[in-house]
PDB file with one MODEL, atoms N, CA, C and O in Angstrom:
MODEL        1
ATOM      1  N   UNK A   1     -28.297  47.522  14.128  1.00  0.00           N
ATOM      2  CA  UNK A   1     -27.079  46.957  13.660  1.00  0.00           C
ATOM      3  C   UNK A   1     -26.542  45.974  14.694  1.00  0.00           C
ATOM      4  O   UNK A   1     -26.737  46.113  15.901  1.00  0.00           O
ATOM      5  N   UNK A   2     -25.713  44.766  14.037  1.00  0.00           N
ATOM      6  CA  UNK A   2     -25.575  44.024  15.039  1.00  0.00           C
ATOM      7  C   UNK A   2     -23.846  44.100  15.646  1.00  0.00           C
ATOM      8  O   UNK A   2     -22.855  43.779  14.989  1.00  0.00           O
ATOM      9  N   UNK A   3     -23.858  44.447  16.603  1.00  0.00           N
ATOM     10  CA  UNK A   3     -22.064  44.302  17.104  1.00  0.00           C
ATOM     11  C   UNK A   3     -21.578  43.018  17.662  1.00  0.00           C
ATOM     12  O   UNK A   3     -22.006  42.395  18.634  1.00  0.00           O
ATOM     13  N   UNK A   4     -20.473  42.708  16.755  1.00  0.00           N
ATOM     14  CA  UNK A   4     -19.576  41.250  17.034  1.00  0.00           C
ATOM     15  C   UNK A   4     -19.183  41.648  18.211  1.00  0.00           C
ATOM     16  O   UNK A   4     -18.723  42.696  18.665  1.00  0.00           O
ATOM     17  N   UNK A   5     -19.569  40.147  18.812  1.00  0.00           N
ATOM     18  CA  UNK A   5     -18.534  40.248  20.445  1.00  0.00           C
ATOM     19  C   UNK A   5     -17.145  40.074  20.097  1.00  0.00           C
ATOM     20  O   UNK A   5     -16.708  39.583  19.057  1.00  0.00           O
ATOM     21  N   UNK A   6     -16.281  40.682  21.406  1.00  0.00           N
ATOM     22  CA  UNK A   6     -15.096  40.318  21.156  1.00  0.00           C
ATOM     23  C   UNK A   6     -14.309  39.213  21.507  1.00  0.00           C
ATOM     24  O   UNK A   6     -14.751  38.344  22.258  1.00  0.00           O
ATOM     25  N   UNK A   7     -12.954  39.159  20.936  1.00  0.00           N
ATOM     26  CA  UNK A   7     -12.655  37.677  21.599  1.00  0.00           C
ATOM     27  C   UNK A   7     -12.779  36.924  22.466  1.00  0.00           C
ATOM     28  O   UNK A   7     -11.568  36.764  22.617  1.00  0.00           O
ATOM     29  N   UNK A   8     -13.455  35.924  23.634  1.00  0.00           N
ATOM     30  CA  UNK A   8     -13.029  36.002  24.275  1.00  0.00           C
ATOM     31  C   UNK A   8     -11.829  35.010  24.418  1.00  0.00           C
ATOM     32  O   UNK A   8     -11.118  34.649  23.480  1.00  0.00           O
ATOM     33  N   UNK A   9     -11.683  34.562  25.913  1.00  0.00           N
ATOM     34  CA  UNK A   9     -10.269  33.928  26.410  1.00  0.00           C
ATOM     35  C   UNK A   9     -10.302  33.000  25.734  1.00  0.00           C
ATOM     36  O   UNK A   9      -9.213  32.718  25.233  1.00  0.00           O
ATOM     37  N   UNK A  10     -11.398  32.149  25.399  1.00  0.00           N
ATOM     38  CA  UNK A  10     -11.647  30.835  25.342  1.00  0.00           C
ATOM     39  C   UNK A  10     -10.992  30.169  23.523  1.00  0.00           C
ATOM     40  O   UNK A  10     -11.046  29.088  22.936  1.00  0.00           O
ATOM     41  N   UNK A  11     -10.653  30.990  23.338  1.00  0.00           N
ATOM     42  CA  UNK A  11     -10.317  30.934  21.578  1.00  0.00           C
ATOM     43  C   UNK A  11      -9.247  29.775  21.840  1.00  0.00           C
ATOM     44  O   UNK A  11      -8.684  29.510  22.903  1.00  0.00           O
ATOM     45  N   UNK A  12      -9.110  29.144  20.575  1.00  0.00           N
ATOM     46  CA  UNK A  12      -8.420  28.024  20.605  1.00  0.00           C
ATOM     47  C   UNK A  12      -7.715  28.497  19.204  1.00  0.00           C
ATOM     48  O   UNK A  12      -8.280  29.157  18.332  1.00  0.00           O
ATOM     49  N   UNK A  13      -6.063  27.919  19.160  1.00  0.00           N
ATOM     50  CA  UNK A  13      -5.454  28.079  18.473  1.00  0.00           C
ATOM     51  C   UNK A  13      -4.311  27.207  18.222  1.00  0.00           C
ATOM     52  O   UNK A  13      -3.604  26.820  19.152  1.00  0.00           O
ATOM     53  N   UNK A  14      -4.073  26.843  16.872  1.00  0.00           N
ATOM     54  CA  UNK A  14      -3.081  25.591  17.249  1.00  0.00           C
ATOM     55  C   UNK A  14      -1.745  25.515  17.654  1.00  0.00           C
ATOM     56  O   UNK A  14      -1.094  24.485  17.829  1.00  0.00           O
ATOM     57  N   UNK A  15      -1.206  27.221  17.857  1.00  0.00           N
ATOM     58  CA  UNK A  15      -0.099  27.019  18.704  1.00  0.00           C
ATOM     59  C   UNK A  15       1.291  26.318  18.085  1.00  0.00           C
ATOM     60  O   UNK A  15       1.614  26.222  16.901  1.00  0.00           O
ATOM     61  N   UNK A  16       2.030  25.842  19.318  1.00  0.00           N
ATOM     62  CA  UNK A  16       3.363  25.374  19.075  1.00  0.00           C
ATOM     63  C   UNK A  16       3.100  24.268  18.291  1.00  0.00           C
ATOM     64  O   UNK A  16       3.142  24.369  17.065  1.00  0.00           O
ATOM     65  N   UNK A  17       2.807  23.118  18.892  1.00  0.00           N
ATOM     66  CA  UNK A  17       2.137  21.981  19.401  1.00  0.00           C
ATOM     67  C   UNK A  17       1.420  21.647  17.350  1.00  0.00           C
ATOM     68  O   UNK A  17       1.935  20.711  16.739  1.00  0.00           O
ATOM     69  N   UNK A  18       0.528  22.345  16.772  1.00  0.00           N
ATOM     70  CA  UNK A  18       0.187  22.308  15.516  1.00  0.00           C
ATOM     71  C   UNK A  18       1.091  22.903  14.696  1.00  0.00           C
ATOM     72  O   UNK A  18       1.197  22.632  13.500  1.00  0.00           O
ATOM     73  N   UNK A  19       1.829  23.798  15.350  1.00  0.00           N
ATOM     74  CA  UNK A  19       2.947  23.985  14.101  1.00  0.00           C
ATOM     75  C   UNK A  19       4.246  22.527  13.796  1.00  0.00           C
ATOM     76  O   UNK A  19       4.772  21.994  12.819  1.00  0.00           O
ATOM     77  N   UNK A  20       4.276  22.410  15.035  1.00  0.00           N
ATOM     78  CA  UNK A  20       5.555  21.089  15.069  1.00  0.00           C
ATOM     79  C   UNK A  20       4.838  19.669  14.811  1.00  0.00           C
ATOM     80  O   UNK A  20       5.369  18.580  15.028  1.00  0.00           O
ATOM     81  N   UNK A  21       3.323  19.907  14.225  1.00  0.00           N
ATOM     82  CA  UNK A  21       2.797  18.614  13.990  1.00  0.00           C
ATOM     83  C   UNK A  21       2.553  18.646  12.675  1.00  0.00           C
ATOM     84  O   UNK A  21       2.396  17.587  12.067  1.00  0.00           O
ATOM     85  N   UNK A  22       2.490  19.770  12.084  1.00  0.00           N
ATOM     86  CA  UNK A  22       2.628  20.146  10.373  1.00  0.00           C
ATOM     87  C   UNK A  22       3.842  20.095  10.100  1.00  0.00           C
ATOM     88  O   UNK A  22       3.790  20.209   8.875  1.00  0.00           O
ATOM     89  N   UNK A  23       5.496  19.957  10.496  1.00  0.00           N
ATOM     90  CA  UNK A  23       6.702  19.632   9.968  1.00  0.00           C
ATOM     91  C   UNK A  23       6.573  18.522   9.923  1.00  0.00           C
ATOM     92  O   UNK A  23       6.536  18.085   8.773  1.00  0.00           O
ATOM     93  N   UNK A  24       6.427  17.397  11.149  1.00  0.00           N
ATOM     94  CA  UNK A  24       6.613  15.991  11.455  1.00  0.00           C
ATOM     95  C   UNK A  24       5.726  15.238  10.189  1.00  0.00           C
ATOM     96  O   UNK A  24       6.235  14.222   9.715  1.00  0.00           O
ATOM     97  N   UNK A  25       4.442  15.697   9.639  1.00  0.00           N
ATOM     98  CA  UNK A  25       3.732  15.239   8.693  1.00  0.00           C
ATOM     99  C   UNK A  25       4.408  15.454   7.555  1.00  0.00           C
ATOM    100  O   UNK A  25       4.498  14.501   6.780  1.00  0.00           O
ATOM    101  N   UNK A  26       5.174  17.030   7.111  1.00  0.00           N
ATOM    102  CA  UNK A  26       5.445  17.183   6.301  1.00  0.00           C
ATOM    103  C   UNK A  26       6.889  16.262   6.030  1.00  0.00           C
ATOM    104  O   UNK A  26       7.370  16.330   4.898  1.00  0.00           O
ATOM    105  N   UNK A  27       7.266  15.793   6.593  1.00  0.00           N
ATOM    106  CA  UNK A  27       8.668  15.286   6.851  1.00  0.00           C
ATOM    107  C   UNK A  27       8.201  13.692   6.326  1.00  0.00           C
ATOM    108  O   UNK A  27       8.547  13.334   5.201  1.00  0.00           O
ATOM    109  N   UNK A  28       7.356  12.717   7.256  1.00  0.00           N
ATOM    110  CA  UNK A  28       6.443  11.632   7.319  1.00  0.00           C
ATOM    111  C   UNK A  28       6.121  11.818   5.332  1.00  0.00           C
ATOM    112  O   UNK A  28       6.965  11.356   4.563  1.00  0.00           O
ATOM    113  N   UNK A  29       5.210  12.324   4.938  1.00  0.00           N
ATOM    114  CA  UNK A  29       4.926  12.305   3.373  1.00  0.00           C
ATOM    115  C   UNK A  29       5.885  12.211   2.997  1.00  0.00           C
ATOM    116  O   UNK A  29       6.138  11.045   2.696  1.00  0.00           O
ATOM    117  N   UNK A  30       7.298  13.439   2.684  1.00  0.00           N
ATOM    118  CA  UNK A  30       8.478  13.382   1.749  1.00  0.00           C
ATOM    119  C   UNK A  30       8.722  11.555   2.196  1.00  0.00           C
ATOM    120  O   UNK A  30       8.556  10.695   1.330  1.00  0.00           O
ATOM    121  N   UNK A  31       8.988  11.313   3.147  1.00  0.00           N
ATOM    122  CA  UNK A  31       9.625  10.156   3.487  1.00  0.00           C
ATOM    123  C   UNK A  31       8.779   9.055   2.793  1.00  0.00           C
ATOM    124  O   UNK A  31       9.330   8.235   2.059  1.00  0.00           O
ATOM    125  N   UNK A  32       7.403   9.035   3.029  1.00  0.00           N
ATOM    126  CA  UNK A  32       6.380   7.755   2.576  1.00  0.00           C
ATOM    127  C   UNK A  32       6.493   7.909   0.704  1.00  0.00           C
ATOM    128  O   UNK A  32       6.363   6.912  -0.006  1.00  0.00           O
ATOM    129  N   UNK A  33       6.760   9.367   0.098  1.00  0.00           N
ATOM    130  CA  UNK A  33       6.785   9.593  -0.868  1.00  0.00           C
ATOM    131  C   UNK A  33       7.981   8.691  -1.664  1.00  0.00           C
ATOM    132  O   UNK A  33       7.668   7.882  -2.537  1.00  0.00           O
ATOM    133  N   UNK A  34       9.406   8.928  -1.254  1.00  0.00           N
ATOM    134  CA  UNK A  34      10.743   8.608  -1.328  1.00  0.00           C
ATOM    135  C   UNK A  34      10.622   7.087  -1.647  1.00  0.00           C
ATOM    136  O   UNK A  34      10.877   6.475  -2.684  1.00  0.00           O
ATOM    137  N   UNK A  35      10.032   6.555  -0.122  1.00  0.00           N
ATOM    138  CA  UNK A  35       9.856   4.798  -0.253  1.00  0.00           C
ATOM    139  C   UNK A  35       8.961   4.586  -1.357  1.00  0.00           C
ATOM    140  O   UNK A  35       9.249   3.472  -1.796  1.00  0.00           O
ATOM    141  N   UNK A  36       8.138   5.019  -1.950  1.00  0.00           N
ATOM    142  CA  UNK A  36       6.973   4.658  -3.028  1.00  0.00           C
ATOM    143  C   UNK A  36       7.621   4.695  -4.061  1.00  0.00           C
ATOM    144  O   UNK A  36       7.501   3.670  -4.732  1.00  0.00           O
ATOM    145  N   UNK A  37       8.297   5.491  -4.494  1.00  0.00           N
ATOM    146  CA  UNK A  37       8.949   5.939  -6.021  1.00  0.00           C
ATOM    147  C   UNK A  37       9.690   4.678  -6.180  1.00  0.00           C
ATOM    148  O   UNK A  37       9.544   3.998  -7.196  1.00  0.00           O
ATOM    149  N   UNK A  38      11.015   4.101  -4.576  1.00  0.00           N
ATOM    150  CA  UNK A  38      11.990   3.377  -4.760  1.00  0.00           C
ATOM    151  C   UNK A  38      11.151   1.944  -5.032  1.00  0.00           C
ATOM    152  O   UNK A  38      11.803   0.912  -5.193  1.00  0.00           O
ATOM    153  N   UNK A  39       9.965   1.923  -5.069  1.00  0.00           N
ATOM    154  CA  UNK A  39       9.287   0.517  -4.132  1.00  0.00           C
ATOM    155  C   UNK A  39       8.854   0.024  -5.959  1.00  0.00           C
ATOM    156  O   UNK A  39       9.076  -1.071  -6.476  1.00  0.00           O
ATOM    157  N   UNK A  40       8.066   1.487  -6.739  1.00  0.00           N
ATOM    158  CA  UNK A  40       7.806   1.266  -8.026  1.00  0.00           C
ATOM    159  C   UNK A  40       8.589   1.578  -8.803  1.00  0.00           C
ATOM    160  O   UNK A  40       8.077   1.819  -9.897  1.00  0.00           O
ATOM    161  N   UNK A  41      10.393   1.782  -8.731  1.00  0.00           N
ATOM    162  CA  UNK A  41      11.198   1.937  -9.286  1.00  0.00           C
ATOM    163  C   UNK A  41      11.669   0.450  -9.815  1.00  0.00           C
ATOM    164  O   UNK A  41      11.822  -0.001 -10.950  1.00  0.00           O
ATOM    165  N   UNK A  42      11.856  -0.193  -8.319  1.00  0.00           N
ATOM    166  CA  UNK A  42      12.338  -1.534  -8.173  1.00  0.00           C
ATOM    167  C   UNK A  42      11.385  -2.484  -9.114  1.00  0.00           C
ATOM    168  O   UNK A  42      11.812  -3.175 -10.038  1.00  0.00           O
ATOM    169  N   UNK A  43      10.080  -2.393  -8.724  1.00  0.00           N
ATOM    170  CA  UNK A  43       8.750  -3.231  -9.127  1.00  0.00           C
ATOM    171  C   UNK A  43       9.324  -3.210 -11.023  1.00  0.00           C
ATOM    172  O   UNK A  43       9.640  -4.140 -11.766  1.00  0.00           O
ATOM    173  N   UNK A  44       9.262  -1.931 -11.221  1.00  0.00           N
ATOM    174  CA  UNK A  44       9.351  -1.870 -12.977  1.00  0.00           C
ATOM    175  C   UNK A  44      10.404  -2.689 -13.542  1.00  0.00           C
ATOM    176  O   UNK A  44      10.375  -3.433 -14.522  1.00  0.00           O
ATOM    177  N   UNK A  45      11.809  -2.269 -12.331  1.00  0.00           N
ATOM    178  CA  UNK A  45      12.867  -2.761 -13.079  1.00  0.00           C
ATOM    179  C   UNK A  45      12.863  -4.539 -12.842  1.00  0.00           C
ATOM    180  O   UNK A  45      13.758  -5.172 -13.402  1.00  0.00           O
ATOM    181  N   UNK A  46      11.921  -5.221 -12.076  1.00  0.00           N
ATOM    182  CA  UNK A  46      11.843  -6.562 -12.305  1.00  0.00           C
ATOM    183  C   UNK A  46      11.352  -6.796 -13.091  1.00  0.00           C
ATOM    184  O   UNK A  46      11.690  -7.757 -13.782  1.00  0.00           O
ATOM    185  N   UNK A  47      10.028  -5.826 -13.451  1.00  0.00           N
ATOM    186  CA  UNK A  47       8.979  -6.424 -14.748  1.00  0.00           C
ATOM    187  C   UNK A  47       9.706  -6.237 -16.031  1.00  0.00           C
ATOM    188  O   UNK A  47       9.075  -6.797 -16.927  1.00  0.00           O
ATOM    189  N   UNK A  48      10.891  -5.612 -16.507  1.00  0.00           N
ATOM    190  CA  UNK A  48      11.727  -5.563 -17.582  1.00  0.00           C
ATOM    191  C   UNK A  48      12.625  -6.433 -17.246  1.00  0.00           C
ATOM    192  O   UNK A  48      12.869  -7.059 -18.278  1.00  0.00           O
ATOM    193  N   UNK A  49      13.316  -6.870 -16.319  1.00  0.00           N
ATOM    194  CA  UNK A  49      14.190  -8.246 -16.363  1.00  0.00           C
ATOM    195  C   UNK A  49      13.764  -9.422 -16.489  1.00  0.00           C
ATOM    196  O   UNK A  49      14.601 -10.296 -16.713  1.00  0.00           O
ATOM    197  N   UNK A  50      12.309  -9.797 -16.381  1.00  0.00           N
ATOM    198  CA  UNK A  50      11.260 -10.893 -16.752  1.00  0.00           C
ATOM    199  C   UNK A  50      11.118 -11.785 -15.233  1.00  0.00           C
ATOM    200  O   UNK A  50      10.949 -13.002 -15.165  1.00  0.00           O
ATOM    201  N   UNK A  51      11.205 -11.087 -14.370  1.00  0.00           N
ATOM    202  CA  UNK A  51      11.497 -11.671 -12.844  1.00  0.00           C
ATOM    203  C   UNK A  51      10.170 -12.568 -12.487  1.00  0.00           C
ATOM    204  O   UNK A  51       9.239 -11.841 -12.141  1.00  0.00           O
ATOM    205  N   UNK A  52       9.911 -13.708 -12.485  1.00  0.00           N
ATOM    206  CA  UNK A  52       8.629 -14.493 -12.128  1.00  0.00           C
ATOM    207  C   UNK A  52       8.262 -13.894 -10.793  1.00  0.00           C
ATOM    208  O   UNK A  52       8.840 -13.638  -9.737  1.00  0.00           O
ATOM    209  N   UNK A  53       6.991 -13.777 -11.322  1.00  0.00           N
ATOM    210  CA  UNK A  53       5.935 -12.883 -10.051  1.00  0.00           C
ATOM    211  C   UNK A  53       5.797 -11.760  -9.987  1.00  0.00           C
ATOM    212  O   UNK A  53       4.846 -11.379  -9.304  1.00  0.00           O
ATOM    213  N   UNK A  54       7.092 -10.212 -10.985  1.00  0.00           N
ATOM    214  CA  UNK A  54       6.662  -9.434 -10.589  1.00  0.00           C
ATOM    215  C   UNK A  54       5.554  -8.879 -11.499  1.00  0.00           C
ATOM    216  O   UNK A  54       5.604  -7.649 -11.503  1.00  0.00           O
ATOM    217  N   UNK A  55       4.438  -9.438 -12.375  1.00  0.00           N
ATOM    218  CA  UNK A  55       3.785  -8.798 -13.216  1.00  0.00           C
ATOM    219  C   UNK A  55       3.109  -8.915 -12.408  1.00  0.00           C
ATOM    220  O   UNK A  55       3.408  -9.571 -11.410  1.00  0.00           O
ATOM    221  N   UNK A  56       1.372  -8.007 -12.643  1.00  0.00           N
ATOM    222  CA  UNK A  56       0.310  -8.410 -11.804  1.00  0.00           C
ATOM    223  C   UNK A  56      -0.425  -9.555 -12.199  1.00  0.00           C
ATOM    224  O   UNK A  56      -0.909 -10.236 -11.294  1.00  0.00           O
ATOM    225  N   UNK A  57      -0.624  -9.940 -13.518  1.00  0.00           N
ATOM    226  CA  UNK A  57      -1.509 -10.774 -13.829  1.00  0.00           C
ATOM    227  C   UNK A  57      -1.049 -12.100 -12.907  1.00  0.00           C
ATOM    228  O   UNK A  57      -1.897 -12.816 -12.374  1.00  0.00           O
ATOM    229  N   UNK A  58       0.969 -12.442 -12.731  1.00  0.00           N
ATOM    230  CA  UNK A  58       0.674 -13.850 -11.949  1.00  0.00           C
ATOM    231  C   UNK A  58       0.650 -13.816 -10.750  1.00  0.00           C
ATOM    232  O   UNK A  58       0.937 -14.776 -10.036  1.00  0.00           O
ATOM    233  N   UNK A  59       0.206 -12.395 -10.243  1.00  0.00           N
ATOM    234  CA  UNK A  59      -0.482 -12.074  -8.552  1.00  0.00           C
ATOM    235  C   UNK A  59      -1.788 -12.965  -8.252  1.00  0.00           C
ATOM    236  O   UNK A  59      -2.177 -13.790  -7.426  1.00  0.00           O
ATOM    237  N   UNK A  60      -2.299 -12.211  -9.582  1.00  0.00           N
ATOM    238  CA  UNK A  60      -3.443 -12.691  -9.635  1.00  0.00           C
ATOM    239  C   UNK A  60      -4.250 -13.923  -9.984  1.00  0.00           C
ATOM    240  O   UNK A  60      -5.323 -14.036  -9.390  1.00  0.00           O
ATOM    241  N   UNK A  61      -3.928 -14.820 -10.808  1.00  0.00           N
ATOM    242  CA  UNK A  61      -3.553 -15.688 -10.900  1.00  0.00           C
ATOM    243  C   UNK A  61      -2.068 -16.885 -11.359  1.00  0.00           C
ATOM    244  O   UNK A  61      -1.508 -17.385 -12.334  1.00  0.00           O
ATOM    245  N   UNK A  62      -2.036 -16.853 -10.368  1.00  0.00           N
ATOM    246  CA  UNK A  62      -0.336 -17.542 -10.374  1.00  0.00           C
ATOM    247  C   UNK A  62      -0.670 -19.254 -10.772  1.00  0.00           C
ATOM    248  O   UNK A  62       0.278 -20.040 -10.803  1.00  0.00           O
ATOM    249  N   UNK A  63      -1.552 -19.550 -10.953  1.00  0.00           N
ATOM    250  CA  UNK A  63      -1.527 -21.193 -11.785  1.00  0.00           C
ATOM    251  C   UNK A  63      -1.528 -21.345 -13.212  1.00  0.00           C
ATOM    252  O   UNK A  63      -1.048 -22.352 -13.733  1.00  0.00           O
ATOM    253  N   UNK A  64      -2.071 -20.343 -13.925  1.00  0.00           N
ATOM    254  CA  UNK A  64      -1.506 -19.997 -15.024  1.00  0.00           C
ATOM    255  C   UNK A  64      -0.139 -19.694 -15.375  1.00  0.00           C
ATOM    256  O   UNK A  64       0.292 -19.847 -16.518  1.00  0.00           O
ATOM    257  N   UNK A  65       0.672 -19.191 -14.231  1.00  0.00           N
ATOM    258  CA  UNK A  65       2.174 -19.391 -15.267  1.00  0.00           C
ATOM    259  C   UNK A  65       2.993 -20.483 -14.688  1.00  0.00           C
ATOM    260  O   UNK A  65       4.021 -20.874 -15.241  1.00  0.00           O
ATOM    261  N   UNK A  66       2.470 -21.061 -13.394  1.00  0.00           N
ATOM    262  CA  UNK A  66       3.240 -22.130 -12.957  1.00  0.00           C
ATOM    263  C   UNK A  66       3.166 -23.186 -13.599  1.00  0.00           C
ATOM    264  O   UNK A  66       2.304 -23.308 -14.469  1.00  0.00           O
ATOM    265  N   UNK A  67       3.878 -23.988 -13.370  1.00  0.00           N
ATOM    266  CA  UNK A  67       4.205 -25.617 -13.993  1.00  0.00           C
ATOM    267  C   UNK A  67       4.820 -26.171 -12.708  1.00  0.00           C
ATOM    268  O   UNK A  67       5.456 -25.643 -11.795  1.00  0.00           O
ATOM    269  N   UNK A  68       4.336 -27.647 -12.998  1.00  0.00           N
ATOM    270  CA  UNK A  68       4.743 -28.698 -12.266  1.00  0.00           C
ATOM    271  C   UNK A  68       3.747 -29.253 -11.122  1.00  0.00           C
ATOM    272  O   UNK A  68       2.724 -28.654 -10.791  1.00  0.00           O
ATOM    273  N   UNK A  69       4.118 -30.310 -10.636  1.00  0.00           N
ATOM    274  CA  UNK A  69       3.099 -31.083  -9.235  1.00  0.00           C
ATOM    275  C   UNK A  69       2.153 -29.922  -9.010  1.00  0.00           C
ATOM    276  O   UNK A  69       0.989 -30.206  -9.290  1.00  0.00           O
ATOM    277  N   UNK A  70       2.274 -29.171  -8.746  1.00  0.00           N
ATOM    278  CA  UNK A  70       1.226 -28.003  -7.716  1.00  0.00           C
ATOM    279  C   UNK A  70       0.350 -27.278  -8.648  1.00  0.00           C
ATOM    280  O   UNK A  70      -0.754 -26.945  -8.216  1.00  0.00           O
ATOM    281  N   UNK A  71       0.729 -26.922 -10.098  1.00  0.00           N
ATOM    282  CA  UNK A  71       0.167 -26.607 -11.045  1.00  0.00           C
ATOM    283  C   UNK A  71      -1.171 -27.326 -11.425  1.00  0.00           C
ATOM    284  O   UNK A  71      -2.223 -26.703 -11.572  1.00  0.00           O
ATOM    285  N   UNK A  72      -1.059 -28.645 -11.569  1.00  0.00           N
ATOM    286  CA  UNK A  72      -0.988 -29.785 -12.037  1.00  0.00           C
ATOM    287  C   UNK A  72      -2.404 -30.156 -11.198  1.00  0.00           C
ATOM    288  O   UNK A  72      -3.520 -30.258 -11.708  1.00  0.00           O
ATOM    289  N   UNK A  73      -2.031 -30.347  -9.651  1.00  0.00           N
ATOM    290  CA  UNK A  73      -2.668 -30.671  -8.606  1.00  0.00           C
ATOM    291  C   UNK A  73      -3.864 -29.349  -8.799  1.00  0.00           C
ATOM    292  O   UNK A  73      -5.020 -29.761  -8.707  1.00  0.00           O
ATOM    293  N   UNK A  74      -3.743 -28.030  -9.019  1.00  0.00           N
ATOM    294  CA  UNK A  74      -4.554 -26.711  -9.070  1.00  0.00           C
ATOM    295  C   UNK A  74      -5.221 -26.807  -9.996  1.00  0.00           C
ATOM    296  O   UNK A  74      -6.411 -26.630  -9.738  1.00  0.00           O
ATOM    297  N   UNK A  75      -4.909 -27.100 -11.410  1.00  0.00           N
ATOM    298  CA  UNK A  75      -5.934 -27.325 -12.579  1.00  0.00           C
ATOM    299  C   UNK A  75      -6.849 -28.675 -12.462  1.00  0.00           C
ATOM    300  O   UNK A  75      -8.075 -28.624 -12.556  1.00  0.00           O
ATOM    301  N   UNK A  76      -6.328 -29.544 -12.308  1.00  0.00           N
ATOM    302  CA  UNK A  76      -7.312 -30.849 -12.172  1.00  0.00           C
ATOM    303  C   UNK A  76      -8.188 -30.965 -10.912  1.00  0.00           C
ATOM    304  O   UNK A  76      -9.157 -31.716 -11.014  1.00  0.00           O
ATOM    305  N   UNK A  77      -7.997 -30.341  -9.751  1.00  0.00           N
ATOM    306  CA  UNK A  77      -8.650 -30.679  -9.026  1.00  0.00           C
ATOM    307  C   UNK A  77      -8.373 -31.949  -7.700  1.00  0.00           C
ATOM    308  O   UNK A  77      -8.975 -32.348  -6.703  1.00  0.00           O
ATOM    309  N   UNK A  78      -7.237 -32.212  -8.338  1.00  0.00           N
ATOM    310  CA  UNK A  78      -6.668 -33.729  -7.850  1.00  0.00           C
ATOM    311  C   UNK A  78      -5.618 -33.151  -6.501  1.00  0.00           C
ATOM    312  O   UNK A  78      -4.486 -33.606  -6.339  1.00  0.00           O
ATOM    313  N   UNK A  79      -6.038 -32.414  -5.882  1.00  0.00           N
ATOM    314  CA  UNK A  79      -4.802 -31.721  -4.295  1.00  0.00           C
ATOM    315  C   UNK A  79      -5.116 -32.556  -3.443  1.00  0.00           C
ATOM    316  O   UNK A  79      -5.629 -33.648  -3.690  1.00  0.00           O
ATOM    317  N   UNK A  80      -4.770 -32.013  -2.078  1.00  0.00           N
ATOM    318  CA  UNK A  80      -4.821 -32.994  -0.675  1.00  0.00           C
ATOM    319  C   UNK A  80      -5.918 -32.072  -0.466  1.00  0.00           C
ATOM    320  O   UNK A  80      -5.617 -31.037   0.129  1.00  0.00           O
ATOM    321  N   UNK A  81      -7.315 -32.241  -0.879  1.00  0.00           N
ATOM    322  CA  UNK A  81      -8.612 -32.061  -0.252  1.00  0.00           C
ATOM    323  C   UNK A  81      -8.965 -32.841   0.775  1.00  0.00           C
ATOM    324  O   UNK A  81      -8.794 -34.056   0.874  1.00  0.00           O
ATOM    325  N   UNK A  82      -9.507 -32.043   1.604  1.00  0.00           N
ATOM    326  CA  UNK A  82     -10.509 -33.024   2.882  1.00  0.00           C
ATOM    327  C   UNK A  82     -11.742 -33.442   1.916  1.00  0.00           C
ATOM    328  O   UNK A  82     -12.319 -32.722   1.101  1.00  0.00           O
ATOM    329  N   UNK A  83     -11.997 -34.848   2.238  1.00  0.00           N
ATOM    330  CA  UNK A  83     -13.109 -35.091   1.746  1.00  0.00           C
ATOM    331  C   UNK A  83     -14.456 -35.362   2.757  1.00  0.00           C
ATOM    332  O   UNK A  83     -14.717 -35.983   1.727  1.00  0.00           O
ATOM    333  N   UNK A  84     -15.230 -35.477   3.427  1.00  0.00           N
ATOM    334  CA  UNK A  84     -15.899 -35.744   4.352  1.00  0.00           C
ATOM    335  C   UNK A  84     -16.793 -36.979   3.611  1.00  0.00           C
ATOM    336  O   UNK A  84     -17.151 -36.768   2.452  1.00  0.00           O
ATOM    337  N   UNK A  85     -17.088 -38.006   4.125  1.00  0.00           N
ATOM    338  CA  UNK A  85     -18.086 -39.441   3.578  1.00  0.00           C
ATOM    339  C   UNK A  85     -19.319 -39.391   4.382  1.00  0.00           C
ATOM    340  O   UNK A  85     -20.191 -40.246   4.228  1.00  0.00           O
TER     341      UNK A  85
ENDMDL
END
C-alpha cells in the first residue's frame, strides 16, 4: 500500500495577497461591466435618434452615406493622389 507524504513546509497558498486580488477583480468587472451597458445604452439611443455615424454599416463604409467634395473625390477616384511619372 502506498502512504501519502505529508505536507510539507513548502506548500503554497494564496493567502492574503489572493484573497485581496479576487475583490479588486471582482470590483474591476462590476465596474468594466457598468461602463459597457452605459457605452451600449448610449450607442442604441443614437441609433434611434438617427445620429450620423452611429449605425455600423457607416463605420464601415462611410462613403456610401456621405455627400459632397470628399464623397465625390472617394467614388470617382479623382482625390489628391500621389502620382509618380
Amino acid at each position: 500500500m502506498t502512504t501519502l507524504a505529508a505536507v510539507s513546509g513548502n506548500s503554497v497558498a494564496p493567502g492574503t495577497l489572493g484573497f485581496l486580488m479576487a475583490i479588486v477583480l471582482t470590483l474591476l468587472f462590476r465596474s468594466m461591466s457598468k461602463h459597457l451597458r452605459k457605452v451600449n445604452r448610449a450607442a442604441r439611443e443614437d441609433e434611434q435618434a438617427g445620429v450620423p455615424g452611429a449605425s455600423a454599416s457607416s463605420a464601415v463604409n462611410p462613403s456610401s452615406d456621405a455627400s459632397g467634395p470628399a464623397a465625390d473625390a472617394a467614388s470617382t477616384g479623382s482625390g489628391n493622389q500621389r502620382r509618380d511619372s
